[in-house]
N, C-alpha and C positions, 0 to 999 in steps of 0.2 A: 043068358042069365044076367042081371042085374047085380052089380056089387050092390055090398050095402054100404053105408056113409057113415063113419065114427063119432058116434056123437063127444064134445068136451069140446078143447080147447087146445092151439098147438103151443108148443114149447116159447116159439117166437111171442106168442099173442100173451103167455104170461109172465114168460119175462119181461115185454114192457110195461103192462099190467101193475108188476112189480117195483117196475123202475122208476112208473109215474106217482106210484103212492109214496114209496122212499125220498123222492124229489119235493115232491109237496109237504110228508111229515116234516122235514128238515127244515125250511123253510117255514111255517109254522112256528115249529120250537124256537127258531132265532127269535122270529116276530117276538113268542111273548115272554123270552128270556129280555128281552131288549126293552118291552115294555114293562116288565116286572122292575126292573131297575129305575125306570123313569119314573116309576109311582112311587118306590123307596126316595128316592131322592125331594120329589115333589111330596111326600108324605109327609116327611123331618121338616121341608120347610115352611108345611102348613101348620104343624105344630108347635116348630119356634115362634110362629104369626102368633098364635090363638094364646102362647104363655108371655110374649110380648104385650100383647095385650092384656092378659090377667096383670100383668108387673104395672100398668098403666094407670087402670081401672083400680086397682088398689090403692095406688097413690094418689088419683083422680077423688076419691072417696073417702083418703084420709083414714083409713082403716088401719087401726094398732094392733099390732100382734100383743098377746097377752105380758110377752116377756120382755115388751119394748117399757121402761120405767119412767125413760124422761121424755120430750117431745118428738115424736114423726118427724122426722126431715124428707122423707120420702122412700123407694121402692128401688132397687136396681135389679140388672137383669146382668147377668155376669158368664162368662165364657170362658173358665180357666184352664179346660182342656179337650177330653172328649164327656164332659158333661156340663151343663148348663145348671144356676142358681137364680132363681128370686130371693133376695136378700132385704129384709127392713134395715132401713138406714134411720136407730131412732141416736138425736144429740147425747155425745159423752158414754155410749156404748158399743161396745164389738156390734157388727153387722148380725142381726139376725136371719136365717139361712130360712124360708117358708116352703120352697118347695124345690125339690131338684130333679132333674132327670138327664138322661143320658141320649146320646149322640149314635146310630148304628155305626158301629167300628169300621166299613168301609168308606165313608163319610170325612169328608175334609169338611172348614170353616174359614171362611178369611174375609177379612174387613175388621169391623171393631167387636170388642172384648169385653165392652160393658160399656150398659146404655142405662143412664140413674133418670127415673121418673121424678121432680117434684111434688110435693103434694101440695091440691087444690091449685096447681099452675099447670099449663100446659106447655113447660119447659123440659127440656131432657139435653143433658149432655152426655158426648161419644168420648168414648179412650180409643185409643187413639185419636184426639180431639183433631176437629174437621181442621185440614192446613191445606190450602186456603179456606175461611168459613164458607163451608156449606150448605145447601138447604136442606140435606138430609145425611142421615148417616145407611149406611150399605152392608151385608152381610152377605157371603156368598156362600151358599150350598152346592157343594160340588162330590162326584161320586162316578164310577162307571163310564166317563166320557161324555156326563150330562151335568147337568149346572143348575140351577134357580135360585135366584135374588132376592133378599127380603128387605124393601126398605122401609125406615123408619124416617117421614118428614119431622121437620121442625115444627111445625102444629100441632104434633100428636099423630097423626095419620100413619098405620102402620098397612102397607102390603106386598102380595108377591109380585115380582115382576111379570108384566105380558097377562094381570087376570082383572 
């Protein structure tokens, strides 16, 4: 007589089964815990780009905020802690404050603290003022063990680093 043959699977063949999907989800999740961080990070510092540049473009265009009285001096872009201001800067008046937003709380900032656009010039001066003059001022976005640069030339020309 002929046994007959168990059909399924043995214990050995599922538990590796098991071991190999475990090893892989793990792996996985790092990957896009790892990448989720570098896109926060890279995120902020594409949005500090794009309101750098609104602070620019404003003062490039000479644009008065309604409550500015006396004349435009220009536009600044301001870093007083974990949030960031566009500020009009009109002569003989407190800073008008146009737009503000915030920083995600994991999130460091280091380099300078306010960058004043001119209006109708393509000048900008950095606080912490470049020592020795430099051709650009630098902002560092850092978070998670990852990093990205925002610089801001002396011609106007503002971008990320490495794009």
């Amino acid at each position: 007589m002929r046994k007959k043959s168990a059909l399924g699977f043995t214990l050995i063949e599922l538990l590796v089964t098991i071991s190999l999907i475990g090893i892989l989800f793990t792996v996985g999740i790092a990957s896009y815990i790892d990448f989720s961080r570098r896109q926060v990070v890279f995120q902020a510092a594409r949005k500090i780009v794009q309101d750098l540049r609104l602070t620019q473009s404003l003062a490039a265009n000479n644009q008065k905020p309604e409550d500015c009285d006396g004349t435009l001096d220009g536009y600044t872009f301001r870093i007083p802690d974990t949030t960031y201001k566009i500020e009009a800067n009109c002569f003989g008046q407190v800073p008008i404050k146009t737009k503000e937003d915030s920083i995600p709380i994991d999130l460091t900032l280091s380099g300078f603290t306010q960058v004043k656009f001119k209006v109708l010039r393509q000048t900008l001066e950095c606080v912490p003022p470049l020592i020795p003059p430099a051709t650009s001022c630098e902002l560092t976005v850092s978070g998670f063990g990852k990093s990205k640069k925002v610089i801001v030339g002396s011609g106007g020309a503002i971008n990320l680093e490495n794009e």
